[in-house]
RODO-2510 file (C-alpha; in nm, 4 decimals, decimal comma):
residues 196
     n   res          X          Y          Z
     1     x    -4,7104     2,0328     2,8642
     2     x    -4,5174     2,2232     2,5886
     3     x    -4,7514     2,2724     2,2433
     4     x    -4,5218     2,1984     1,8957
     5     x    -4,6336     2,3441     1,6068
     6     x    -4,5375     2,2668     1,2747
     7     x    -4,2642     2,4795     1,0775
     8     x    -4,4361     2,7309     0,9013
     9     x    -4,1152     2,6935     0,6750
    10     x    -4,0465     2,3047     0,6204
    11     x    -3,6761     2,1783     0,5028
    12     x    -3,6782     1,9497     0,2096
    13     x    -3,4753     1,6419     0,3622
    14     x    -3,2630     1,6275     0,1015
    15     x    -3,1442     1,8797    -0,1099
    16     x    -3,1811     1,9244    -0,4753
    17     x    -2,8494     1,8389    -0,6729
    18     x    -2,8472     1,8500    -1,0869
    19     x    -2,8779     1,5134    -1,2574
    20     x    -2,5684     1,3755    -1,3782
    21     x    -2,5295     1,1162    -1,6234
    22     x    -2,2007     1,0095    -1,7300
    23     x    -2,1343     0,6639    -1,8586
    24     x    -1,8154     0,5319    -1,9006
    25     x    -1,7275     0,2268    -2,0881
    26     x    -1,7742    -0,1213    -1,9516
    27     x    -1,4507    -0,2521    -1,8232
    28     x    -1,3165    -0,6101    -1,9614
    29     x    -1,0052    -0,8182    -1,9172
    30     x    -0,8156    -0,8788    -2,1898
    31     x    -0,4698    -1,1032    -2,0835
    32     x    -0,3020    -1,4304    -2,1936
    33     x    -0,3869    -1,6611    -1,9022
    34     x    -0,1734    -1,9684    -2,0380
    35     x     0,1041    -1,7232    -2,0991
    36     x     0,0723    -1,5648    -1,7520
    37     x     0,0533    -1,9127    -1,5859
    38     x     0,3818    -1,9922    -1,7802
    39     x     0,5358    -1,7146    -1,6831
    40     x     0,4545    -1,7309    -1,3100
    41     x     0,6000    -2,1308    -1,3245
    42     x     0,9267    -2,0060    -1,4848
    43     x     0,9606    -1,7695    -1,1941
    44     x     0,9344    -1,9946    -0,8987
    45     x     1,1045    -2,2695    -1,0734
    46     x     1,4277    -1,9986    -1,0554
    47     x     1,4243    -2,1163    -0,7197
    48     x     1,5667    -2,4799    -0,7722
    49     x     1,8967    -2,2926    -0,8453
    50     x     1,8550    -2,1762    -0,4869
    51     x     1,8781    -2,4296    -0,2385
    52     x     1,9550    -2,2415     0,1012
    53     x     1,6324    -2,0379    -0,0204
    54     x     1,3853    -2,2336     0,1688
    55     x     1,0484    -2,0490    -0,0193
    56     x     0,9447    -1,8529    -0,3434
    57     x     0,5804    -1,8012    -0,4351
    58     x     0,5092    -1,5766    -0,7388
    59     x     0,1013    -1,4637    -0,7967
    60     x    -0,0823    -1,2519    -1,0312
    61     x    -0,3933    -1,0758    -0,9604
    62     x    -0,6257    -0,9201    -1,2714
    63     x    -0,9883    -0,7969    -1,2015
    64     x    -1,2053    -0,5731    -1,3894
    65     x    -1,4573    -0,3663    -1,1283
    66     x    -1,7936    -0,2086    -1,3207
    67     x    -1,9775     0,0047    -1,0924
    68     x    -2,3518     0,1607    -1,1892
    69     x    -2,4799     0,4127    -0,9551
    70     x    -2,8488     0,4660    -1,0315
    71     x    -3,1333     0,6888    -0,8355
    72     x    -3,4433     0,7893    -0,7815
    73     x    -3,3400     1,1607    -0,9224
    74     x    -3,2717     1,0552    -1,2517
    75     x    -2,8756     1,0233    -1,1998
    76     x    -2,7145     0,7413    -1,4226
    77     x    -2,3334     0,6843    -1,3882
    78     x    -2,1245     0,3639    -1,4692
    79     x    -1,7859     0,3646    -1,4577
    80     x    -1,5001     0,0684    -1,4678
    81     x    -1,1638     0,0214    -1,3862
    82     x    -0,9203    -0,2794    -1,4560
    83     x    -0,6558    -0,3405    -1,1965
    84     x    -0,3430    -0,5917    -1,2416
    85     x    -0,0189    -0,6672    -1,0272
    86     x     0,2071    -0,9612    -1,0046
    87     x     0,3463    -1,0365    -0,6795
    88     x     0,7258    -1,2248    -0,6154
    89     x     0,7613    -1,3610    -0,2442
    90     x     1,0674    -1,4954    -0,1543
    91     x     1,1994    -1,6361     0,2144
    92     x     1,5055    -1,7801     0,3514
    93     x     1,6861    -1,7652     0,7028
    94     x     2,0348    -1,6579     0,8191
    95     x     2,2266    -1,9032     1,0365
    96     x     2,1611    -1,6590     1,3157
    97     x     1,7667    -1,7380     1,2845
    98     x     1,6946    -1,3924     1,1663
    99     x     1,3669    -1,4231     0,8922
   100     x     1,5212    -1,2768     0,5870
   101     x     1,2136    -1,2012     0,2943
   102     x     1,1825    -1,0086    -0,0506
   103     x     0,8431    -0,8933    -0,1805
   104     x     0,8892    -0,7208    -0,5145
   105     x     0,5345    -0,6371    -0,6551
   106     x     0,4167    -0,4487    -1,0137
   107     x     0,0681    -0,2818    -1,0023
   108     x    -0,0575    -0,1320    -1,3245
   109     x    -0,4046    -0,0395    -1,4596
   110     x    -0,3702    -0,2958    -1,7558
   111     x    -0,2003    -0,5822    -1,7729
   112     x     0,0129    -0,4846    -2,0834
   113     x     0,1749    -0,2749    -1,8954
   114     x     0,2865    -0,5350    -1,6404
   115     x     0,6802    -0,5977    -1,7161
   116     x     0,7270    -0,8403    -1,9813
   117     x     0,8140    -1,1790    -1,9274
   118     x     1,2664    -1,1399    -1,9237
   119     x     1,2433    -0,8398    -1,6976
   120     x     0,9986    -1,0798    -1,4299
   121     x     1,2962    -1,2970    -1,4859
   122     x     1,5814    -1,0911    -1,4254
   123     x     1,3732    -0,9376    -1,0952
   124     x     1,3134    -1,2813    -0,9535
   125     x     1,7196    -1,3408    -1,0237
   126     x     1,7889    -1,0470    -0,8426
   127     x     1,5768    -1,1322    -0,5375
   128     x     1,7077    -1,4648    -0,4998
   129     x     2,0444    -1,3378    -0,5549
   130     x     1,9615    -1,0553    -0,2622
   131     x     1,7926    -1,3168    -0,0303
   132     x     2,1573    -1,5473    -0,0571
   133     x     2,3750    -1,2614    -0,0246
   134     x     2,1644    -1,1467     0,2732
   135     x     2,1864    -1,5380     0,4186
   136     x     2,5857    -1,5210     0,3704
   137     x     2,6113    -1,1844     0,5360
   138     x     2,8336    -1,1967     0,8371
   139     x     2,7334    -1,1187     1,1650
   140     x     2,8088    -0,8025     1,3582
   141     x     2,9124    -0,8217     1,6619
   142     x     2,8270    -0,4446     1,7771
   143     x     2,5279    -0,2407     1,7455
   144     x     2,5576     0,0453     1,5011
   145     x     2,5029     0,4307     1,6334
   146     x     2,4853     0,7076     1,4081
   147     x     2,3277     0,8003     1,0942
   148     x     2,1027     0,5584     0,8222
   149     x     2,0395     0,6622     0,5011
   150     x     1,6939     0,5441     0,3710
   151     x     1,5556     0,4737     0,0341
   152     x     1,2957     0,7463    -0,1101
   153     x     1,0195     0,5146    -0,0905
   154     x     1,0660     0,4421     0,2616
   155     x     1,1881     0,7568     0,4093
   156     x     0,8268     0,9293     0,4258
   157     x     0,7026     0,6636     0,5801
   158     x     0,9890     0,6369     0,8564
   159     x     0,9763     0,9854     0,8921
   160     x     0,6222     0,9762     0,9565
   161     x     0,5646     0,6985     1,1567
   162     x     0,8918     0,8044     1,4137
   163     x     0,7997     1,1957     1,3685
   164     x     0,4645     1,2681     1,2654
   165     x     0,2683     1,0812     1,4971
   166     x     0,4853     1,2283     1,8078
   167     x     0,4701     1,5922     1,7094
   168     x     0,0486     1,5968     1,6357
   169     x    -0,1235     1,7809     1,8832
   170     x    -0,3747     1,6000     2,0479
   171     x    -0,6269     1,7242     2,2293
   172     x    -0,5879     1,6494     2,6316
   173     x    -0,9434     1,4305     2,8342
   174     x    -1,2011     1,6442     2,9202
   175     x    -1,1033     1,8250     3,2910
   176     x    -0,7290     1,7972     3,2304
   177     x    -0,5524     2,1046     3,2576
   178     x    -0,3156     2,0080     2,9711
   179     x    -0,2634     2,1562     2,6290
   180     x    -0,1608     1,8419     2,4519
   181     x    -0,0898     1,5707     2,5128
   182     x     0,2095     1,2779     2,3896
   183     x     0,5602     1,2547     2,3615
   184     x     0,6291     1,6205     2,2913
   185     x     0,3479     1,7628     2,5217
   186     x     0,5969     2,0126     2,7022
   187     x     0,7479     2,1183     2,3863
   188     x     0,4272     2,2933     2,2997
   189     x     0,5172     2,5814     2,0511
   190     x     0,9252     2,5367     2,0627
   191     x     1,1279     2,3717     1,7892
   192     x     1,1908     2,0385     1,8059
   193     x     1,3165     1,9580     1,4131
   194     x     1,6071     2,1779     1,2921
   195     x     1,5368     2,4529     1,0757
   196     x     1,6100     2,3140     0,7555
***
């Protein structure tokens, strides 16, 4: 049997940090709810101009989050944060059955900064307008080949979701002989992007 003996040098189990103490002011909502709920109704109610648009739903989201963070140590910190965004959700179907939607959304920290009232207008216009010119789109016959141009937004995403994951190297099971493994595993350490 094997003797233990205490450390001669014990390890505090947890280490000594400096107290912090930084509080923040509380966070509170401050919106006009009957002017919000107006403006939501005279959104959707865009849609009756809309007939082969078979759904709009418009919501609006405000919260105000106050965290406290408290210990033993002496640490104090509180700290808040107000959130807002107004969602537009709009849904119709081409004669070919294809599920045509729009989803325009505004996220800002307060809600003054939410677009005012005629620019929510003009946006839910414009989506209807999108979702009936995308109904009334004709039909091509042939599959397209060759280059897409994507939007900012979306190209980063794209590029990593076609690219990114593919060209990570991943480490191979324990006892297999390879170096990576995936889509590009035999293309370890040659070019597969051009140069620019």
């Amino acid at each position: 049997m094997k003797q233990f003996s205490a450390d001669p040098n014990p390890i505090d189990d947890f280490a000594k940090a400096p107290v912090v103490t930084k509080v923040e002011a509380v966070a509170a909502l401050k919106l006009d709810e009957s002017g919000w709920k107006q403006t939501l109704q005279e959104m959707t109610n865009v849609f009756r101009k809309y007939p082969d648009v078979q759904s709009v739903s418009a919501s609006a989201r405000f919260s105000a989050v106050n965290l406290y963070f408290v210990n033993s140590e002496g640490t104090i910190v509180r700290n808040g944060r107000v959130n807002s965004t107004v969602t537009l959700n709009g849904a119709a179907q081409a004669s070919d059955g294809m599920r045509l939607q729009r989803n325009p959304y505004w996220t800002e920290a307060r809600p003054e900064d939410l677009p005012k009232r005629e620019e929510l207008m003009k946006e839910t216009v414009k989506t209807l307008d999108t979702l009936k010119a995308l109904r009334e789109a004709p039909i091509v016959e042939e599959s397209y080949r060759g280059p897409v141009l994507f939007a900012p937004d979306a190209a980063d995403d794209i590029m990593a979701g076609l690219v990114g994951g593919n060209i990570l190297g991943r480490k191979p099971q324990l006892g297999r002989p390879n170096r990576t493994v995936g889509p590009f595993a035999t293309s370890y350490k040659t070019r597969i992007l051009p140069k620019f």
